[in-house]
N, CA, C and O atoms as a MOPAC input file, in Angstrom:
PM7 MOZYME 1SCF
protein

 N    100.18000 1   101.38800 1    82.11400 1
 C     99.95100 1    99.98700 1    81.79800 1
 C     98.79200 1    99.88600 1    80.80400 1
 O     98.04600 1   100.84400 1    80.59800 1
 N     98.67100 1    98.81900 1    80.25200 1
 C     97.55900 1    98.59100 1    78.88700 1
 C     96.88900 1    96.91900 1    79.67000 1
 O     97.43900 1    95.89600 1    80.07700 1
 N     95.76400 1    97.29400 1    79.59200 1
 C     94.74700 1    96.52100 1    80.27600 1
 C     93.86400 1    95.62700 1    78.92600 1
 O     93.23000 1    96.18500 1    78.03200 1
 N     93.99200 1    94.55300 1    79.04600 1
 C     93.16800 1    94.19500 1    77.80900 1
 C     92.04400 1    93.11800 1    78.20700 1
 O     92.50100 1    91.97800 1    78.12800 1
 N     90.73200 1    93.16100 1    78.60100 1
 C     89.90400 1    92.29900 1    79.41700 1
 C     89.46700 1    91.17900 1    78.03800 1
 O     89.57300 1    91.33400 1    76.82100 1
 N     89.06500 1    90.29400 1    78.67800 1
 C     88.23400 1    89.24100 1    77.49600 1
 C     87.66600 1    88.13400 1    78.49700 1
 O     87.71700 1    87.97400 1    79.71700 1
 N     87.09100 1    87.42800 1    77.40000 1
 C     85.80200 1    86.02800 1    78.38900 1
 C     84.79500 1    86.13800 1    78.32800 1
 O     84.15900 1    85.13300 1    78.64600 1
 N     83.97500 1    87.39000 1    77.89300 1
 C     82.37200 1    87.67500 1    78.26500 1
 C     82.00100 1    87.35900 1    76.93400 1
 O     82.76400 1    87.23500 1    75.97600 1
 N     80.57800 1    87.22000 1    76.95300 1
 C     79.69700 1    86.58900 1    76.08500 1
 C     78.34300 1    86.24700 1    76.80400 1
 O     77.91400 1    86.82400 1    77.80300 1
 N     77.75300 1    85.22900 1    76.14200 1
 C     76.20500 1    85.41000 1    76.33000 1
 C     76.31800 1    83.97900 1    76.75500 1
 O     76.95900 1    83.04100 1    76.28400 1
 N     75.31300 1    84.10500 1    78.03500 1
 C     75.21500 1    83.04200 1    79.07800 1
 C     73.94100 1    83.00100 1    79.81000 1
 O     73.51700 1    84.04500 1    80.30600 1
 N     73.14200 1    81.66000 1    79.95600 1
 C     71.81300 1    82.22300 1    80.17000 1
 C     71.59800 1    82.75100 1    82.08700 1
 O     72.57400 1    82.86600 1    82.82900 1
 N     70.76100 1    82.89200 1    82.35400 1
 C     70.41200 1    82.90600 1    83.94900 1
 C     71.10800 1    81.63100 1    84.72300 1
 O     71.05800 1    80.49600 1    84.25000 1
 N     71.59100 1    81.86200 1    85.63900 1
 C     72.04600 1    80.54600 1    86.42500 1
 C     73.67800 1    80.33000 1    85.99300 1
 O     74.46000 1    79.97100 1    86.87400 1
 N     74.11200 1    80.53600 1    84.75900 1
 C     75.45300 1    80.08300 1    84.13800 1
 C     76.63600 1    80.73200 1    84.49600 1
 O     76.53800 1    81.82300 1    85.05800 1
 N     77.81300 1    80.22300 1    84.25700 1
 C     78.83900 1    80.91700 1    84.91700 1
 C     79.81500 1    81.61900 1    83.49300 1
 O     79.55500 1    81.59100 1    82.29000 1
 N     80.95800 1    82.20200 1    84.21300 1
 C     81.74700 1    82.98000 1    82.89000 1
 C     83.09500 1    83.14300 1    83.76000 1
 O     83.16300 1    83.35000 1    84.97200 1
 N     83.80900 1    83.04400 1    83.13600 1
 C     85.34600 1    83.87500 1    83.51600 1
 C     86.04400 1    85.10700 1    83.02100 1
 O     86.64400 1    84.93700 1    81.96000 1
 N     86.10000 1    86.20600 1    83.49700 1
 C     86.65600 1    86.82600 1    82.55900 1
 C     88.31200 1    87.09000 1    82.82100 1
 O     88.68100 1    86.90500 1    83.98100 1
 N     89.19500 1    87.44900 1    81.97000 1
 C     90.10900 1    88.08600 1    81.70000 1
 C     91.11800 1    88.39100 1    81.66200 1
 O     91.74300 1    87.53800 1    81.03200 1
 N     92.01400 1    89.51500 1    82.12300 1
 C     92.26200 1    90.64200 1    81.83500 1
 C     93.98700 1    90.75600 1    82.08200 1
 O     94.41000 1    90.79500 1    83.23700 1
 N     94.67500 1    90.79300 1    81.22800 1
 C     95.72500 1    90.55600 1    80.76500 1
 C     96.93700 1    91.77900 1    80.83100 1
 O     97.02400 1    92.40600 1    79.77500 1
 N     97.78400 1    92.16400 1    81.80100 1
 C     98.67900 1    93.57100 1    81.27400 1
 C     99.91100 1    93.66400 1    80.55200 1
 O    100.77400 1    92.81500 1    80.33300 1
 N     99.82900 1    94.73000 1    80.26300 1
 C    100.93200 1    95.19600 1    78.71200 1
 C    101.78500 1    95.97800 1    79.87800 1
 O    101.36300 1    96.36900 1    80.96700 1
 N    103.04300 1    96.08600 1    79.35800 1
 C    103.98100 1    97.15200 1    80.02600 1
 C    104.02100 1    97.04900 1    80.99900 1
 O    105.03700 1    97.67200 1    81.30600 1
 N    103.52100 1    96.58400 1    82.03500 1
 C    104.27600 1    97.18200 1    83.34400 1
 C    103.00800 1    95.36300 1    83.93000 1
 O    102.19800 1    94.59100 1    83.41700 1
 N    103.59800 1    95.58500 1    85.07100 1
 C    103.85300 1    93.99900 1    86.12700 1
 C    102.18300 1    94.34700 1    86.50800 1
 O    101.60900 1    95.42700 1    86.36700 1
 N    101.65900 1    93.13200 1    87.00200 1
 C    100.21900 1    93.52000 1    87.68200 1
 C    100.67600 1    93.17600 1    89.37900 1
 O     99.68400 1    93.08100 1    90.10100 1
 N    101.45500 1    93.06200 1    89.79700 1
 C    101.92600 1    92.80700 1    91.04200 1
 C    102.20700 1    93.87100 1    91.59900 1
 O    102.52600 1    93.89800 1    92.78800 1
 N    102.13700 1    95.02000 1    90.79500 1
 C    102.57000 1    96.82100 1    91.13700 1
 C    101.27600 1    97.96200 1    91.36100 1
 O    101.18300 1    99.17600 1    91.54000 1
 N    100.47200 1    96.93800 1    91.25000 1
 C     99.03900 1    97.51600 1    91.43000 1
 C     98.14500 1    96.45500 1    92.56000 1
 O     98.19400 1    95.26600 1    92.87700 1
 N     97.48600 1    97.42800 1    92.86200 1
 C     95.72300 1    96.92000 1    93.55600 1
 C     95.51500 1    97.11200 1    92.30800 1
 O     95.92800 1    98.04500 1    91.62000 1
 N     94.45800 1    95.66600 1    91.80700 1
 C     93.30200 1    95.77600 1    90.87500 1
 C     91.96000 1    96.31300 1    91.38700 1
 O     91.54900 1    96.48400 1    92.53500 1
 N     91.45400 1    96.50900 1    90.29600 1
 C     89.61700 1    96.06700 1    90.44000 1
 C     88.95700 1    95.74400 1    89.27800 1
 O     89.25800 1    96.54800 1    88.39500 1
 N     88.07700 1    94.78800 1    88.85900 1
 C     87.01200 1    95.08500 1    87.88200 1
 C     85.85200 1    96.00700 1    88.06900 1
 O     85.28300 1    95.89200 1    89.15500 1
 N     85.47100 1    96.72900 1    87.39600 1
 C     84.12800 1    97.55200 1    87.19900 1
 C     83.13000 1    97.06500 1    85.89300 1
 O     83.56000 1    96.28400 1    85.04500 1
 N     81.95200 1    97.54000 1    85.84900 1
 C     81.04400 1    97.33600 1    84.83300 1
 C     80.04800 1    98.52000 1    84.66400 1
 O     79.84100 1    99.22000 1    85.65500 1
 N     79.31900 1    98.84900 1    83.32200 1
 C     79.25800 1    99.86500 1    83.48300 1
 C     77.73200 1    99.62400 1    81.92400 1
 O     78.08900 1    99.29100 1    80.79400 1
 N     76.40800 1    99.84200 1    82.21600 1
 C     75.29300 1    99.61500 1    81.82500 1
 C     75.48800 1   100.79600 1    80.55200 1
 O     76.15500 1   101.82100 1    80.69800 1
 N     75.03900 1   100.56400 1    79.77000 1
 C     75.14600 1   101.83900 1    78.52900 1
 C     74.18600 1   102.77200 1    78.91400 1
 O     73.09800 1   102.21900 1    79.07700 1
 N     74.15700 1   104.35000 1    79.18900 1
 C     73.37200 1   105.28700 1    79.53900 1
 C     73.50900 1   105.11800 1    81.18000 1
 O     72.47400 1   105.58900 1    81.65100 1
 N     74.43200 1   104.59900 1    82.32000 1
 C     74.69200 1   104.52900 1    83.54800 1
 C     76.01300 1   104.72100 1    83.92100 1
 O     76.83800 1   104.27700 1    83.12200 1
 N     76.31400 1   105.10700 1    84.63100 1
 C     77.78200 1   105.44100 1    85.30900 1
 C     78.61800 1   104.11000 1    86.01800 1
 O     78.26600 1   103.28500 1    86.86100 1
 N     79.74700 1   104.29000 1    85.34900 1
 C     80.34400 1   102.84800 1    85.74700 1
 C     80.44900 1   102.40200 1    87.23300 1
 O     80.89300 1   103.28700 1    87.96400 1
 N     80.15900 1   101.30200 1    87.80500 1
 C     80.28200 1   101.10400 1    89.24400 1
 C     81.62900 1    99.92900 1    89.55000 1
 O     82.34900 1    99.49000 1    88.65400 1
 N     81.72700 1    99.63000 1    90.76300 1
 C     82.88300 1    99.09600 1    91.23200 1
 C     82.69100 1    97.89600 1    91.55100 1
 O     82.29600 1    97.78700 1    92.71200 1
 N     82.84900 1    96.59100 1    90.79800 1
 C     82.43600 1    95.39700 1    91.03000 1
 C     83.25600 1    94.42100 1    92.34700 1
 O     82.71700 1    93.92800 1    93.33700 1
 N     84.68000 1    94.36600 1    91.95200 1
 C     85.39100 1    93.44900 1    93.16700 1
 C     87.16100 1    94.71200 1    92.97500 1
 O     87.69400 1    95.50700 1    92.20100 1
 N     87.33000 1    94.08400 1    94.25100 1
 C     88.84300 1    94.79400 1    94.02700 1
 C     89.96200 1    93.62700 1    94.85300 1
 O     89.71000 1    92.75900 1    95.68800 1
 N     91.15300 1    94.00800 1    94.26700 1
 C     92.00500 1    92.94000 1    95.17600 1
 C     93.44600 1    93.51700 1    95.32800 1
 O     94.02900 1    93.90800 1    94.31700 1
 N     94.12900 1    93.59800 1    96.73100 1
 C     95.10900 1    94.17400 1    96.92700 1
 C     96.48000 1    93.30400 1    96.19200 1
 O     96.65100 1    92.08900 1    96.10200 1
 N     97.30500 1    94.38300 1    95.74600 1
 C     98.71400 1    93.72100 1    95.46200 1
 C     99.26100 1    92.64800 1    95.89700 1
 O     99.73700 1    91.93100 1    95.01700 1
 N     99.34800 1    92.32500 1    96.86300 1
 C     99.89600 1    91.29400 1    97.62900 1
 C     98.63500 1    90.04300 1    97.26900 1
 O     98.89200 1    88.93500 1    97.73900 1
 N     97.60800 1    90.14200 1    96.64900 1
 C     96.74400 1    89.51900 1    96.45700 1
 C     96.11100 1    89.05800 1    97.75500 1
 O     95.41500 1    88.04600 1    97.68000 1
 N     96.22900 1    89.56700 1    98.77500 1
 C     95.27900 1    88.72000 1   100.04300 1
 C     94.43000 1    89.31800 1   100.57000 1
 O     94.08500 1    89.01800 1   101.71300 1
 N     93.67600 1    90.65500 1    99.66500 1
 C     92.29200 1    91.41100 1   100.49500 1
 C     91.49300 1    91.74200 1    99.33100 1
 O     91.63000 1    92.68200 1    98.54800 1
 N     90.52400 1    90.68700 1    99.35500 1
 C     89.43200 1    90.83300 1    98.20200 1
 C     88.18900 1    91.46200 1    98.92100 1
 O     87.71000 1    91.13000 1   100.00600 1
 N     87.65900 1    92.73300 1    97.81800 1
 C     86.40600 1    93.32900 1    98.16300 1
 C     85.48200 1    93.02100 1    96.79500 1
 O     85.88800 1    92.68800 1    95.68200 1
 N     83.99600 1    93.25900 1    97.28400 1
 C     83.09000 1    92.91000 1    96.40400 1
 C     82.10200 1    94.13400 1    96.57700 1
 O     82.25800 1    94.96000 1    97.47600 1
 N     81.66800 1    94.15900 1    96.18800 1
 C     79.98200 1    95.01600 1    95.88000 1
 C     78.53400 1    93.96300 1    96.13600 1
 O     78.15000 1    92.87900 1    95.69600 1
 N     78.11400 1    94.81800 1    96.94200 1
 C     76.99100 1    93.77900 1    97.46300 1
 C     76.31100 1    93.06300 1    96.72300 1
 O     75.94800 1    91.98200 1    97.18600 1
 N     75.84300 1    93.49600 1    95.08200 1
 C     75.30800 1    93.22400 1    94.47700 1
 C     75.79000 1    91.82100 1    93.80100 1
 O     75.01100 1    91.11900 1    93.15600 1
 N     77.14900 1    91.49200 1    94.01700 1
 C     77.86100 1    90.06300 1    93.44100 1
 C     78.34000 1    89.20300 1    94.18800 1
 O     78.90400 1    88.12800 1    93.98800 1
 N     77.93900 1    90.03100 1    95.47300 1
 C     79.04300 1    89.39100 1    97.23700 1
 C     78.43000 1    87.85600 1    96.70500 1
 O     77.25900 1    87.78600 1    96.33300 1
 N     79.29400 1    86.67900 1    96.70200 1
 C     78.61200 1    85.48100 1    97.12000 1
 C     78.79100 1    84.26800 1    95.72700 1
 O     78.76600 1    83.04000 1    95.64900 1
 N     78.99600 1    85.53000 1    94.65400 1
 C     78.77600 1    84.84800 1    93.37200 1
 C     79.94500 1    85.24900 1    92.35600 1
 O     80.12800 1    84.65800 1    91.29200 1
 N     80.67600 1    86.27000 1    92.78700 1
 C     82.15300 1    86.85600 1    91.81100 1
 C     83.02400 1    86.42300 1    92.60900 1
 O     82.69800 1    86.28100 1    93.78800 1
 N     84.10200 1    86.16000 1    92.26600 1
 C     85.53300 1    85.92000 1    93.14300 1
 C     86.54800 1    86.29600 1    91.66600 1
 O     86.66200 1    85.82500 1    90.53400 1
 N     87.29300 1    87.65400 1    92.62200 1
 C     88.28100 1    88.37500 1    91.63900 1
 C     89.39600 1    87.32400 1    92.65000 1
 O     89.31300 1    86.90100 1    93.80300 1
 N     90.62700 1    87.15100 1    91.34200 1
 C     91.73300 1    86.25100 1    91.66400 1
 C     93.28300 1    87.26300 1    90.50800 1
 O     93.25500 1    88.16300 1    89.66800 1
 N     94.25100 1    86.52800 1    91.06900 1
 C     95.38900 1    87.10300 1    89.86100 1
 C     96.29600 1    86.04800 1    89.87100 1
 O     96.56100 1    85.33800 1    90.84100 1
 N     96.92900 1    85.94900 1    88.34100 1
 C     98.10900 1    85.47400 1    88.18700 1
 C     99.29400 1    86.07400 1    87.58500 1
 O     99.54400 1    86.30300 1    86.40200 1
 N    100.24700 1    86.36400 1    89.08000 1
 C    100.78100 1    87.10400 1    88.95000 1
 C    101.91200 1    86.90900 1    87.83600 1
 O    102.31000 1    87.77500 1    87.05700 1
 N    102.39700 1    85.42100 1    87.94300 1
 C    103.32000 1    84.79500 1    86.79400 1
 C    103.31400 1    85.14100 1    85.19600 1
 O    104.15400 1    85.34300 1    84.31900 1
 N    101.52800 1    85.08400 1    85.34600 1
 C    100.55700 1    85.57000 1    83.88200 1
 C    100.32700 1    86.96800 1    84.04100 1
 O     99.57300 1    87.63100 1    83.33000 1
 N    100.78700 1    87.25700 1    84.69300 1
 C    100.70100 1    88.63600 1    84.52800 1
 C     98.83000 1    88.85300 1    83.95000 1
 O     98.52500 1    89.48200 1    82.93700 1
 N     98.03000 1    88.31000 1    84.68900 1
 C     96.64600 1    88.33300 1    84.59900 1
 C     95.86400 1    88.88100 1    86.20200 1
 O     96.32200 1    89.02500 1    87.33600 1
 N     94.71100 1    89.04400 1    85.69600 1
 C     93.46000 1    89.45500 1    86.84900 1
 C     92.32500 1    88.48500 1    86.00700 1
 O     92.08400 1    88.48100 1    84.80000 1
 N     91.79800 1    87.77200 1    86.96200 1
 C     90.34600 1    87.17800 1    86.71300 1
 C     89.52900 1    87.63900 1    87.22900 1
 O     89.78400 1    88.51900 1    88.05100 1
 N     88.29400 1    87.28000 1    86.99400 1
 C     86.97400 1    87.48700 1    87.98200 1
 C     86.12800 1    86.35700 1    87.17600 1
 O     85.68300 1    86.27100 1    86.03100 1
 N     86.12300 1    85.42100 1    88.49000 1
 C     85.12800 1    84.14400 1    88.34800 1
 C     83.55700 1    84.37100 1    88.45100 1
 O     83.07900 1    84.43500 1    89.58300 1
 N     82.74600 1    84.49300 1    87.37900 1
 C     81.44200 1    84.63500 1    87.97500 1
 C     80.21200 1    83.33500 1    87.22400 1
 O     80.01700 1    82.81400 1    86.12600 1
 N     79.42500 1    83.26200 1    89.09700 1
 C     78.65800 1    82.16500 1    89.03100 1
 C     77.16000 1    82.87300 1    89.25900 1
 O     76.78900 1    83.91100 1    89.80700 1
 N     76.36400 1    81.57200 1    88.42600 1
 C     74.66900 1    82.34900 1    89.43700 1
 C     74.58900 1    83.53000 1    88.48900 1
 O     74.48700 1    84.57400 1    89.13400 1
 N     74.60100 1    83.71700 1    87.21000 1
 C     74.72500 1    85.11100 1    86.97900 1
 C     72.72500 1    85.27100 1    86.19700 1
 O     71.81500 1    84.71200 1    85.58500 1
 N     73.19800 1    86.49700 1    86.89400 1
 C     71.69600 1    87.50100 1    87.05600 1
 C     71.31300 1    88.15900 1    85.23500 1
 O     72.03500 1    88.22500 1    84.24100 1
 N     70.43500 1    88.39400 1    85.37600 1
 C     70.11900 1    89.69400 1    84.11200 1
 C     70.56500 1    90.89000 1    84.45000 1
 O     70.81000 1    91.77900 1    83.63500 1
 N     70.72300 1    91.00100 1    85.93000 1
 C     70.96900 1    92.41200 1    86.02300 1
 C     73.12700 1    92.78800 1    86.20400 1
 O     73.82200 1    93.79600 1    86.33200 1
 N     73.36500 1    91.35700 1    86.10900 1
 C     74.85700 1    91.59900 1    85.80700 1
 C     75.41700 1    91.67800 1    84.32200 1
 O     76.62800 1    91.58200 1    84.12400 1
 N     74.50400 1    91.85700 1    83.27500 1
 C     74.50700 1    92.42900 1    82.35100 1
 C     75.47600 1    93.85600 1    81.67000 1
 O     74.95800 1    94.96800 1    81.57200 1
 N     76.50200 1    93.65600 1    81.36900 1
 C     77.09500 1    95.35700 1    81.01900 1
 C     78.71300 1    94.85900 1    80.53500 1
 O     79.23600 1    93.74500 1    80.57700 1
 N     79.14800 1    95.94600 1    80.15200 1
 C     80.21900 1    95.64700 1    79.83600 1
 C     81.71300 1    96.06600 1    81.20100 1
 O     82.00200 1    97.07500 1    81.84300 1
 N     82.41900 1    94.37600 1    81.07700 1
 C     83.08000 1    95.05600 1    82.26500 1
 C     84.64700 1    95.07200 1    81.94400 1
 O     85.24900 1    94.40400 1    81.10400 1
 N     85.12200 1    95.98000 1    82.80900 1
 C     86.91200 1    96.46200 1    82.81500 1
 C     87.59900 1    96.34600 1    83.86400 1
 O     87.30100 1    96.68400 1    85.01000 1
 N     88.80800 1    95.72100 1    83.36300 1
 C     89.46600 1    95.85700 1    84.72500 1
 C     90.59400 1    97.44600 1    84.60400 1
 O     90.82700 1    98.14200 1    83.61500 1
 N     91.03100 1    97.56500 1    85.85600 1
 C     91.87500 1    99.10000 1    85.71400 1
 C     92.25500 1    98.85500 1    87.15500 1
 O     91.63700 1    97.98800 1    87.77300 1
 N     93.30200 1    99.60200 1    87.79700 1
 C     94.24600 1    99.58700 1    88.67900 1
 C     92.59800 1   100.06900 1    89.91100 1
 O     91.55000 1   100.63300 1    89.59800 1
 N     92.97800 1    99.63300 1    91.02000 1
 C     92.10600 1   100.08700 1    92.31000 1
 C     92.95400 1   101.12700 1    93.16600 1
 O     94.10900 1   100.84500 1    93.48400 1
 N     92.43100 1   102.20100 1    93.49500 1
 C     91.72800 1   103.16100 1    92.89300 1
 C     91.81300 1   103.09400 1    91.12000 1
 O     92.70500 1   102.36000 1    90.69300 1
 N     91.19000 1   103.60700 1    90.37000 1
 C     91.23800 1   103.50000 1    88.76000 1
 C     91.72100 1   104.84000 1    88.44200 1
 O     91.41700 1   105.93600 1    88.91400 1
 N     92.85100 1   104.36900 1    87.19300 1
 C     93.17100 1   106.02300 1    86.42500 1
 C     92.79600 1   105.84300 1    84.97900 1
 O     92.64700 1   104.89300 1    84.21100 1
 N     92.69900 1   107.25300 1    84.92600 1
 C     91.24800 1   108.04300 1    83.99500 1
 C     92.55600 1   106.81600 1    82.66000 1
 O     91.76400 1   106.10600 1    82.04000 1
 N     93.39400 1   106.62400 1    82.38800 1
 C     94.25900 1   106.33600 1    81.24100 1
 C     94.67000 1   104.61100 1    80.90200 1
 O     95.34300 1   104.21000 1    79.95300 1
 N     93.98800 1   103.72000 1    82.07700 1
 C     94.04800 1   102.47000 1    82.24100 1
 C     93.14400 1   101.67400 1    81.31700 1
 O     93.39000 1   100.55000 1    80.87900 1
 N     91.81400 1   102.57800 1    81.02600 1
 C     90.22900 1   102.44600 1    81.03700 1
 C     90.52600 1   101.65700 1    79.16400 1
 O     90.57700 1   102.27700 1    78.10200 1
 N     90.67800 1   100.00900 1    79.42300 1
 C     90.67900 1    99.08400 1    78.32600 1
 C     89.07900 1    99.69400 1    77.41300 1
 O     88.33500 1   100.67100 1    77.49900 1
 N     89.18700 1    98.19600 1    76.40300 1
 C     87.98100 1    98.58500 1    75.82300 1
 C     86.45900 1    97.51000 1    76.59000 1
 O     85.25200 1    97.46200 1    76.35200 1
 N     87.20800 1    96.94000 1    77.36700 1
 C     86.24600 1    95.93400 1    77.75600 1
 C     85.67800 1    95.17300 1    77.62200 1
 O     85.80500 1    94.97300 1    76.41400 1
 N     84.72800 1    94.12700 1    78.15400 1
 C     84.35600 1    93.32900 1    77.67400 1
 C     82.87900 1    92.59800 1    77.91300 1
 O     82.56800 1    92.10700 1    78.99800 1
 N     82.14000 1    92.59700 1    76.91200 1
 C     80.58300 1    92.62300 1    77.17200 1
 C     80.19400 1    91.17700 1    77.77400 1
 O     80.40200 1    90.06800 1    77.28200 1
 N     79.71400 1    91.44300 1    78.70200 1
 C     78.84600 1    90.03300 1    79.10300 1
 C     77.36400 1    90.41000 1    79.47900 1
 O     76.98700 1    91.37200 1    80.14800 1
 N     76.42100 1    89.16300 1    78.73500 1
 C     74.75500 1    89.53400 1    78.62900 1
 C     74.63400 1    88.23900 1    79.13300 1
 O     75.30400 1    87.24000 1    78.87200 1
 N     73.58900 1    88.40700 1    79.97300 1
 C     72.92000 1    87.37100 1    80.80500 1
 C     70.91600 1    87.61800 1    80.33600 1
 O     70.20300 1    88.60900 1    80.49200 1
 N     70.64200 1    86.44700 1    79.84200 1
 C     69.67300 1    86.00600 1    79.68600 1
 C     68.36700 1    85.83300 1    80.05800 1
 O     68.54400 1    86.77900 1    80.82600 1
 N     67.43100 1    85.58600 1    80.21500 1
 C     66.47000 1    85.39600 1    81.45200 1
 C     65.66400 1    84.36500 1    80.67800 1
 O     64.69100 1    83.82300 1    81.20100 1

C-alpha cells in the first residue's frame, strides 16, 4: 500500500491540527493503522494506533488526552485529531500499517509547535 500523510504545519502552543493520511492500492480497512513521529537525530516512536474494525484505539502516554486517531473507511483515510499541542509534539509524523512495515514508511508530514 502507498501511504501519503498531510495537514501539518506550524501552530502555536495551545492550537490544534488534523492530520491526514490517505491510501493508494490497497483498502485501509485491511489493516490496523498507527501514526508515528519521529524528531530529526531520534528514533521514530509510536504515537496512536487503531484496530481494523476501527473500535480499539491506543495512544502513547505522552498524547493520551489530546490525539484521537479516527478512519474513514469510505475515504479510504486515517486521521489523527490533535489538540493542546505541546513544543515537544514537534517532528515529523507518518502513518504506516500497526505493527509497521519497513516498505509503507510515506514521506510524512512536518508539524512544529511553537512556544
Amino acid at each position: 500500500v502507498q501511504l501519503q500523510a498531510s495537514g501539518g504545519g506550524l501552530v502555536q502552543a495551545g492550537g490544534s491540527l488534523r492530520l491526514s493520511c490517505v491510501a493508494f492500492r490497497r483498502t485501509l480497512r485491511s489493516y490496523h493503522m498507527g501514526w508515528f513521529r519521529q524528531v530529526t537525530g531520534k528514533e521514530r516512536e509510536f504515537v496512536a494506533s487503531d484496530t481494523r474494525g476501527g473500535g480499539g484505539q491506543q495512544y502513547a502516554d505522552t498524547v493520551k488526552g489530546r490525539f484521537t486517531i479516527s478512519r474513514d473507511n469510505a475515504k479510504n483515510t486515517l486521521y489523527l485529531q490533535m489538540i493542546s499541542l505541546k513544543p515537544e509534539d514537534t517532528a515529523v509524523y507518518y502513518c504506516n500499517a500497526y505493527p509497521a512495515y519497513d516498505d509503507y514508511w510515506g514521506q510524512g508530514t512536518q508539524v512544529t509547535v511553537s512556544s
